[in-house]
N, C-alpha and C positions, 0 to 999 in steps of 0.2 A: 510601604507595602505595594504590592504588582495589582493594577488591577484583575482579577479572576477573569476579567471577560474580554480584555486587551489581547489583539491579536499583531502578530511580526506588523511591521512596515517595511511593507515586499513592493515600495514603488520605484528600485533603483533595479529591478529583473526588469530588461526587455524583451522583446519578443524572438528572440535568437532563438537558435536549436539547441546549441550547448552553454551551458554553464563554467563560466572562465574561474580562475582562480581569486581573481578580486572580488567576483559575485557570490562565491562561496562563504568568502571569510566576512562582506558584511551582510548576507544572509543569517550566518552563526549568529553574529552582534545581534542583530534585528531579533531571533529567535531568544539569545539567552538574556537580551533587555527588557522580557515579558516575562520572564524567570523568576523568581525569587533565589536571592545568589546561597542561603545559606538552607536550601530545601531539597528533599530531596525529588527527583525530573522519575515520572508517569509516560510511560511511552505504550501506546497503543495498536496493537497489529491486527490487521484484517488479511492478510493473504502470507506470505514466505516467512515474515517475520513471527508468525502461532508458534513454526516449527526451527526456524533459523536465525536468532535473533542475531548473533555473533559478537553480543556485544554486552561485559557482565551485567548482571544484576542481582538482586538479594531476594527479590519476589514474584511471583507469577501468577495471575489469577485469570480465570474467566471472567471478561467485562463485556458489558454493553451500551453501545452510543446509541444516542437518539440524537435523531436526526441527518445520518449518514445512511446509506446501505453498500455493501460488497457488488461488486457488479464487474461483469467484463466490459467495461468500455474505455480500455486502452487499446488503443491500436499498437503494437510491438515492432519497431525498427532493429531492435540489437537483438534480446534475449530468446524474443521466442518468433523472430521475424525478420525481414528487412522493409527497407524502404519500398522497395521492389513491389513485395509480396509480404504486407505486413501481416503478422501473428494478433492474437486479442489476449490482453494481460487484464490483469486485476487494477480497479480504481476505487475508492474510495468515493461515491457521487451524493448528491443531495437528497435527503426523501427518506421517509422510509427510519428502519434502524439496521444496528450491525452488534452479533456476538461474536466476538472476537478476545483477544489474549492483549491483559496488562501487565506490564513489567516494570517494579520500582528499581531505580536507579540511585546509588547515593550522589548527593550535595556535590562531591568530591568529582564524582567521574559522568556528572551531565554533560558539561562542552564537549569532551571527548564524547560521549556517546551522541550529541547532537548532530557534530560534525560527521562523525560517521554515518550517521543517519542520512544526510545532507548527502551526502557523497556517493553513496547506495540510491538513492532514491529519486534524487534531481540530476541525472547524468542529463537527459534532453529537455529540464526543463517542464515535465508534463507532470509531476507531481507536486503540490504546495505545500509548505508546512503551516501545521495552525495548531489552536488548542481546541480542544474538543472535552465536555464532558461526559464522563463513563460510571458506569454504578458497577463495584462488583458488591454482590450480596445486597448491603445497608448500605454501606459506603459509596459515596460519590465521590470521584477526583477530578482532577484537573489533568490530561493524559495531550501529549503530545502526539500528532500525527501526521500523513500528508494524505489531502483530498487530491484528487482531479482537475484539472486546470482548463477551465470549461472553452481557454480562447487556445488555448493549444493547438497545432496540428494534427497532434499523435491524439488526439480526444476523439471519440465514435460515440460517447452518448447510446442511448439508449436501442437494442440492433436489432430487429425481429429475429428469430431460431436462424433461418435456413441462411441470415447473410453474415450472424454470425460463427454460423459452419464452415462456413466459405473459408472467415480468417484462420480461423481454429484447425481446419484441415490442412493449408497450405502452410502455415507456419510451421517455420523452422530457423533457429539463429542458433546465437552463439551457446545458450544454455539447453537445445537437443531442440525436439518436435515441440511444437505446439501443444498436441492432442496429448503427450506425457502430463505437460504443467498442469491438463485441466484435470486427467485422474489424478494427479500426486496431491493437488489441492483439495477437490474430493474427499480421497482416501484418509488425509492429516486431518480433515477437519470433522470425519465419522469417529476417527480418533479421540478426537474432544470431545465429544458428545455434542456437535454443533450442526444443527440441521439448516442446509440451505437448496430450496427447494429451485428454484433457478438454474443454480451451478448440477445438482443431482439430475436436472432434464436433459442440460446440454450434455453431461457424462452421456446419459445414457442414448441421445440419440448419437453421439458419437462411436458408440460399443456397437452399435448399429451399423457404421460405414466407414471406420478405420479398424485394420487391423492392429491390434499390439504389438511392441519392440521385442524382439523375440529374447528371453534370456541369454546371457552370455556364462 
């Protein structure tokens, strides 16, 4: 049996920017060797994955971690930034708790959805996968995730408002403006009935000093 509280052994990740393909594939091992091979894999989203999971599953619920909180403190090189002129993404950081979305996985299709997971999420390396426990309702699971990588580059930690306005303003990458991803995450998460009081300040002082992307 896995132990419940066994986390990867992530000491073959150096400190590089990208993640190579032999880092990936014993990442997977390391991840699916804390697994239980004939159960079925809890995957836990706090930011794109509430609304875009892309990846099947048989169940979806409203969870909540303790001991995590939602937070912008990614700094964004690709999607919502550059290196340049980095954008601020969603991390997963220490403190605190997070309501967020679980999705059962069967037995059959964990690897594959690990891997994808993996592939999505650690493209520079600034996200870590671990397990995390999550309650929805009574139940408590065992939910897989990826936190914040506290020694990273692309890590900004905790920002005051106005510095990180600055990122939020300027950001722009491959996935559109910055200031879109923080109302679209906003807006998905009022969807859910998920209040976060942080992310609704930065919206709104933002509605305040960017204009919106004009409908097409």
């Amino acid at each position: 049996m896995t132990d419940p509280k066994r986390q990867p052994d992530l000491r073959h990740l150096t400190d590089q920017y990208e993640l190579t393909e032999d880092e990936l594939q014993t990442t997977l091992a390391a991840v699916m060797a804390t697994h239980p091979k004939d159960e079925d894999l809890w995957v836990f989203g706090y930011g794109s994955l509430m609304w875009q999971p892309e990846f099947p599953f048989s169940e979806r619920s409203l969870a909540t971690v303790h001991g995590f909180h939602r937070s912008f403190c990614v700094y964004s090189h690709i999607w919502r930034g550059t290196r340049e002129h980095p954008g601020l993404v969603l991390g997963l950081d220490n403190g605190g708790s997070c309501r967020g979305v679980a999705y059962r996985v069967s037995a059959a299709g964990a690897a594959a959805t690990v891997e994808y997971l993996i592939r999505r999420e650690m493209v520079t390396r600034v996200y870590i996968p671990r397990w995390v426990t999550a309650r929805i309702g009574s139940r408590v699971i065992r939910a897989h995730t990826y936190t914040a990588a506290h020694n990273h580059v692309q890590y900004a930690g905790k920002l005051e408002d106005d510095i990180a306005l600055h990122h939020i303003l300027q950001g722009h990458g491959r996935g559109g403006a910055n200031t879109e991803y923080l109302r679209n995450t906003v807006g998905h998460l009022e969807e859910l009935g998920i209040t976060d009081r942080p992310l609704s300040r930065l919206c709104r002082l933002i509605d305040g000093r960017a204009p919106r992307t004009p409908e097409k």
